[in-house]
N, C-alpha and C positions, 0 to 999 in steps of 0.2 A: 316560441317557435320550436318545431320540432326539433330533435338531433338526428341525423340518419345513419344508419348502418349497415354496412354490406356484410352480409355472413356469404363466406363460401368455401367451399372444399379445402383451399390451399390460396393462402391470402397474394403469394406471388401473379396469383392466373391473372387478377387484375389490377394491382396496385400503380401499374401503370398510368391509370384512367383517374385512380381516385386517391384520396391523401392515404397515406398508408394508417392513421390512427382512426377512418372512418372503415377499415375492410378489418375483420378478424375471422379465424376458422372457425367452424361449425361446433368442430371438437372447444373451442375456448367459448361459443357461446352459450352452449349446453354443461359449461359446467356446475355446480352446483352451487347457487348461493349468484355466480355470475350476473352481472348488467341489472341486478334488480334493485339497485340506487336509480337506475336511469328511466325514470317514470314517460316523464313526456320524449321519447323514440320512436324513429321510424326506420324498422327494420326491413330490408329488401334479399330476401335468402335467394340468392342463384347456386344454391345446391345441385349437385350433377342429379341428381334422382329426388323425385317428391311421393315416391312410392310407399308404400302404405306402411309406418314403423323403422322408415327409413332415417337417418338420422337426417335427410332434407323436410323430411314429415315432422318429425319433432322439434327441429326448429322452429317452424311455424305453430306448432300446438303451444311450447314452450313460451314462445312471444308471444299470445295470444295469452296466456295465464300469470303473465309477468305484466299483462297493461298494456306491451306496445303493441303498435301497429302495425299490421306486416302483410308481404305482397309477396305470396299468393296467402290467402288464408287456409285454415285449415277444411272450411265449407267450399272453397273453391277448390280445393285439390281434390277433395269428395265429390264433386260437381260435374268435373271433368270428366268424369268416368260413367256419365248418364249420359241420356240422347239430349242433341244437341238441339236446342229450340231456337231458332232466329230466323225471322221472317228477311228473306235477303230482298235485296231492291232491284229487282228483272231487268229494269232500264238502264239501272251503270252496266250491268253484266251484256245483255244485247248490247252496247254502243261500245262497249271498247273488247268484248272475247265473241264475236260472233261468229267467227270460223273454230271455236276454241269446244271442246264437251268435259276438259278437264284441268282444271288451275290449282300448282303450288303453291303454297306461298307462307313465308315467313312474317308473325306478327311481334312487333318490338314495341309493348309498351303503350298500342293502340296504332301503331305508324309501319308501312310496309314502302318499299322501294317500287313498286310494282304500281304504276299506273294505273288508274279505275277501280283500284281497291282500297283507296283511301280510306269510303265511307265506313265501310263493312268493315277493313281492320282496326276502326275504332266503336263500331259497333259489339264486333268478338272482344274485344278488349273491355268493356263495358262489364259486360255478363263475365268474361274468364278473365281476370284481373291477376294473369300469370307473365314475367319480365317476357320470355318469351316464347312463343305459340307455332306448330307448323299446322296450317290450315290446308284443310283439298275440299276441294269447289268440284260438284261435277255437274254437268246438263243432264238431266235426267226428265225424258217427256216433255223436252222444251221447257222445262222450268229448273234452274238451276238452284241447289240445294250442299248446304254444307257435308259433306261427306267424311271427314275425318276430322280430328283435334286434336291435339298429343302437346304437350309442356316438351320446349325444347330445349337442352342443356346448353349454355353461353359457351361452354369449354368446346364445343362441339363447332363453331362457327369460325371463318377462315378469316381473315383479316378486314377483306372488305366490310363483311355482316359487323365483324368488330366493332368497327368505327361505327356502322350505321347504330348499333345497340348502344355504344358509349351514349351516341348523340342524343339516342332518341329517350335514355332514359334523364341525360340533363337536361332534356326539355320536361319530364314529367316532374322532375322536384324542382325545378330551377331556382325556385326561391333559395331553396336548401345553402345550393352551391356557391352564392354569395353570398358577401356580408351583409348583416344589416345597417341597412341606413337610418333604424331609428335612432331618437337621441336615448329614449326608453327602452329598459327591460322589461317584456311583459311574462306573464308565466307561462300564457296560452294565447294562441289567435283562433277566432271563429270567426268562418267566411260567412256571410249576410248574404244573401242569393237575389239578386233583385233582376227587372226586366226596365230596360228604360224606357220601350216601347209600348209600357203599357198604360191605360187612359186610367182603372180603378184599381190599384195595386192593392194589398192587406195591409199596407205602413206607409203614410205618407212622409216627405223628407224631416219633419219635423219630429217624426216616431220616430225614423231611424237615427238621429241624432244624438236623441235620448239613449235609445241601446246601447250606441256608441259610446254615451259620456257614461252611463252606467255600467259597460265591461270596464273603462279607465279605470272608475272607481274602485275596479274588483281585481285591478293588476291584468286585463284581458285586455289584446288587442281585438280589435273586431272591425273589419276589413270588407269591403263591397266589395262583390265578384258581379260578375253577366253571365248570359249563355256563354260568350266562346270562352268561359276562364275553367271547363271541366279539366284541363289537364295540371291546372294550379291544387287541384283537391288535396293534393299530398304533402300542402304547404303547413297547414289549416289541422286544429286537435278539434274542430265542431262545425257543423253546417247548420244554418238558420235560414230558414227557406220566408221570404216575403216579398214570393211573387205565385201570383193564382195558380192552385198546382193540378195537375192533371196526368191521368197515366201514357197520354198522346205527345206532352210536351217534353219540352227541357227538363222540367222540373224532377221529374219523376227519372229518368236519368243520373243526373244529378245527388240526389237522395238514396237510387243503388249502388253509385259508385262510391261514394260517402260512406255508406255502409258497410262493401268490399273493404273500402281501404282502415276501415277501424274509429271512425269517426263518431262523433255523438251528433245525433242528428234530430232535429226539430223541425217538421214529422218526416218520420222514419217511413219509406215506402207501403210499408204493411197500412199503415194509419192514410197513406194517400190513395192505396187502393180502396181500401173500406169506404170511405168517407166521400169519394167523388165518384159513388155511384149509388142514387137514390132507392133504387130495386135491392140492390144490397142488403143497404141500409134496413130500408122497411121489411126484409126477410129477416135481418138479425134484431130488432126490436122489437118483433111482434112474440121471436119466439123466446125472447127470455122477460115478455111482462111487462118492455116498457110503454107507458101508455104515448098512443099517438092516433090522429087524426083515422077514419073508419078508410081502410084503403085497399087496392086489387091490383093485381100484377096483369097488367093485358098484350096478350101475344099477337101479334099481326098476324093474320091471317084465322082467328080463332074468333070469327062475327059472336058465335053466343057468349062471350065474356062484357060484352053490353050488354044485355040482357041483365046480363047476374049482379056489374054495376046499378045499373039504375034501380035494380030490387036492392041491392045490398048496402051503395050509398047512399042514392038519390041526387035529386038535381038542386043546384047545379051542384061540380064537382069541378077539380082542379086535376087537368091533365100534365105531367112532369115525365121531361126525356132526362133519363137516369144521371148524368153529367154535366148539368147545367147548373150555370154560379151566375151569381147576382139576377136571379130572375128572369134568367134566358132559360128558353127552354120550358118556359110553365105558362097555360094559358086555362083559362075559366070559362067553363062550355054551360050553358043552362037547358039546351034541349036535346034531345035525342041526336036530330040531325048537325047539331056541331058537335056533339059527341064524334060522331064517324068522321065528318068533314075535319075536324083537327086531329083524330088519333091517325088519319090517315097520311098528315104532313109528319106529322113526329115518329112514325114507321119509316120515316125517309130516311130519317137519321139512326134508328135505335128498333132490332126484332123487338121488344121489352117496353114497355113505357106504363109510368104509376098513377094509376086513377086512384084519386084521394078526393077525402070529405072537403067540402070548403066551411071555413073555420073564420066566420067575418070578426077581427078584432080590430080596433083600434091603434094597437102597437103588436109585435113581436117583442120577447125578453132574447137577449141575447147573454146566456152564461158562460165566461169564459172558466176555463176548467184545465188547473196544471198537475201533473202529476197527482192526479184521482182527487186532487182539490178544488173546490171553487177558488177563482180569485177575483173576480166583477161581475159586475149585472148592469144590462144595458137595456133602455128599454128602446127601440127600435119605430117611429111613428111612418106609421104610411104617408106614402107618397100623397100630397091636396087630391083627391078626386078619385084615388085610385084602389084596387085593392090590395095592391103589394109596397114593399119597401120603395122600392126600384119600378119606376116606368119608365120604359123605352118608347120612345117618340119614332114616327116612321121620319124625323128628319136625321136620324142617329143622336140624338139628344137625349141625354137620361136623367133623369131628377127621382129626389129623395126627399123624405119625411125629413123630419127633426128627429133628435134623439134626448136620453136622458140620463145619468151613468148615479145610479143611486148605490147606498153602503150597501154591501151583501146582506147585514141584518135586517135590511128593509123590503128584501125581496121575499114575496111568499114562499114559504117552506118548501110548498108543493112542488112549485117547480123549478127549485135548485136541488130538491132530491133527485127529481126528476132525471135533468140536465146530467149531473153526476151520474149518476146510474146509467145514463146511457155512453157516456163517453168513454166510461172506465172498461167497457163492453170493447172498444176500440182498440186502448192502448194505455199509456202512462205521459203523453207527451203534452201538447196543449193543443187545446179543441175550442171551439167556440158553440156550444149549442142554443139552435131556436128553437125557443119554446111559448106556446102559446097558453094563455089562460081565458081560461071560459065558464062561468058560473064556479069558480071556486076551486076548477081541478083543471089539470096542466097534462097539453097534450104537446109531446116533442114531432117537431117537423123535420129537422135533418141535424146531424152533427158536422162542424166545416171541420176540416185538419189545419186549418193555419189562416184562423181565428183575424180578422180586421182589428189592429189596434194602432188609430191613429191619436195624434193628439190634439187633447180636450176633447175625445169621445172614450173612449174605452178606459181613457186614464184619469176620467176624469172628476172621479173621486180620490183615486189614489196617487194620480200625480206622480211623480218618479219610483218611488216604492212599486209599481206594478212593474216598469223596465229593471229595475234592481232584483225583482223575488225572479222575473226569466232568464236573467243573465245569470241569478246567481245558482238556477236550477243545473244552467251550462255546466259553472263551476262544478257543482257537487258529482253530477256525472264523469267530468272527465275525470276531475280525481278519486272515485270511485272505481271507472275502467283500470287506475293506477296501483290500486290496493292488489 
């Protein structure tokens, strides 16, 4: 479990609020050789000034180079100072300021007093992961838009804010601020990110349990979170995401805040944007060599890109809207006229959508891939009757092949070179890539970010050893951030 720390100006400002051996001054945190026994910290600098070489600047750079974890970082204090990108939500703003063309207001931590800005000051909080923020809102052409941002000094705020910032920042560690009730001392906790709502998770309960017993093994707590547990992030030295991730959902949320707050993360947003879009995808693997399926990027509204399809893949072909998981979103056209008649539904959803070769195999290999390694091979059997993994039935019913989880040694070269090569393209974190083999040479169809490994299929040659080599990937990171 982490330790926390309040660095600030003059330890009296708030010792009030907090034990007096969790708050030290700036001047004692910055001394040399200081707090760099204390590996797993989470440090919280409310420095009067976070201005550029300021000793509230250095603080954060400091902590940032010492392993801990610290809030604001030093890319969020440089961040601040750029235009502000946030899509605001029109409808909270009409329903509760509609007589209004311009709103103060102070953000604590993601939490503001101010009625109907609930969502938005945990949205700004999100992106600027600063204790506290004054925000101005203004109506501008009937659509209101963030208009100012500025880091606000805690020394700066009158009593009542006091209180509301005390509060709002023991709701953000809160683990923190009590004891624990384990009987065990672990070294580190990693939150496990799961959805309980969802029908085909990446870990079934029996994967996650393993995890579990294999963090035990490694001296790790490892902890189920859900969507509403964002503001527990600060509890947590690692995020392990195994729920279907997407840049629209929680998840992707979840995985920026995680990264704000200094966290080692499995996958890291970069890896969840790359990866959960197929157009992406097929533009970064075509141009660095790796082989895949013959394929075309088609724009809605650009009729002669059929044309240039049918000359340049031929039929039939496999249409794919760029963010679809488990075989949503991809459908198999054989004539011209379902060519148009299906590119024209999946223009509903997406400007963009990937005309690809169709590639009739038997199975899909699926390679999982950690840190630029392979670590299993799966081989993936179509669904009885179908052409993909995954059929969906129009009664909302979805069935699946069999599968096969053979030794790495047994998988053809080709396309565990393959797989590698193209994951490593992405990042360092763990990937699941599909790979197809056809007459001898191996053609990659998409890279996942956060790889299905349930058990008795993904594990199932290796059996606990494949939960042991990712937990203990966690390990080596975190104490790596600590060196």
């Amino acid at each position: 479990m982490a330790n926390i720390l309040i660095v600030t100006d003059e330890t009296q400002d708030w010792r009030q609020y907090f034990p007096s051996e969790k708050v030290v001054t700036v001047n004692e945190y910055l001394a040399p050789g200081a707090f760099t026994d204390a590996k797993n910290t989470q440090v919280i600098n409310l420095c009067k000034s976070y201005g550029y070489m300021s000793s509230g600047y250095y603080c954060s750079l400091m902590a940032e180079a010492r392993g801990h974890r610290v809030i604001p970082r030093v890319m969020t204090i440089n961040d601040l100072n750029q235009q502000y990108m946030l899509n605001l939500r029109q409808s909270d703003f009409d329903r509760h300021f509609k007589d209004q063309d311009k709103i103060t207001a102070k953000v604590y931590f993601g939490r503001t007093p101010i009625a109907g800005l609930e969502k938005v000051a945990h949205q700004v909080f999100e992106k600027f992961m600063i204790p506290v923020l004054n925000a101005e809102f203004v109506r501008m052409s009937g659509k209101w838009q963030l208009a100012k941002l500025e880091a606000c000094p805690f020394q700066t705020l009158d009593d009542k804010e006091q209180d509301f910032f005390a509060e709002s920042l023991e709701l953000f560690s809160q683990k923190v601020w009590r004891s624990s009730k384990k009987n065990k001392k672990y070294r580190y906790d990693i939150a496990i990110l799961l959805d309980p709502e969802e029908k085909m998770p990446p870990s079934d309960p029996k994967a996650i349990r393993r995890f579990q017993r294999a963090a035990v093994r490694l001296g790790i707590n490892m902890e189920v979170i859900g969507p509403q547990d964002l503001a527990r992030l600060g509890e947590f030295d690692g995020l392990f995401i195994r729920a279907t991730t997407n840049i629209a959902n929680f998840t992707y949320k979840f995985a920026k805040a995680a990264e704000n707050l200094g966290l080692i993360v499995m996958d890291d947003p970069e890896s969840i944007m790359k990866c959960t879009n197929k157009v992406f995808l097929n533009e970064l693997l075509s141009l660095n060599k790796v082989p895949t399926p013959k394929s075309l990027i088609l724009r809605n509204g650009v009729d002669t890109l059929f044309d240039e399809a049918m000359a340049t893949i031929g039929l039939p072909m496999v249409l794919k809207v760029p963010d679809g998981a488990f075989s949503v979103g991809v459908v198999k056209v054989k004539t011209q006229e379902e060519l148009i008649e299906q590119s024209a539904k999946l223009f509903e959803k997406s400007a963009l959508i990937l005309a690809q070769e169709f590639l009739p195999t038997d199975f899909d290999w699926r390679i999982g891939v950690l840190n630029r390694q392979p670590i299993f091979a799966c081989k993936y059997m179509m669904s009885r009757g179908h052409w993909q993994i995954y059929q969906h039935h129009n009664s909302g019913r979805v069935t699946s092949g069999g599968f096969e989880t053979v030794d790495l040694k047994h998988a053809p070269k080709c396309v565990v070179d393959a797989a590698v090569k193209a994951a490593n393209l992405i990042g360092s974190g763990i990937y699941g890539v599909d790979v197809k083999e056809v007459n001898d040479r191996a053609y990659v169809i998409e890279v996942n970010d956060n790889p299905s490994i349930d058990h008795t299929v993904e594990d199932g040659f290796l059996g606990d050893l494949l939960y042991d080599r990712i937990v203990t990937e966690f390990l080596r990171r975190i104490q790596m951030r600590g060196m």
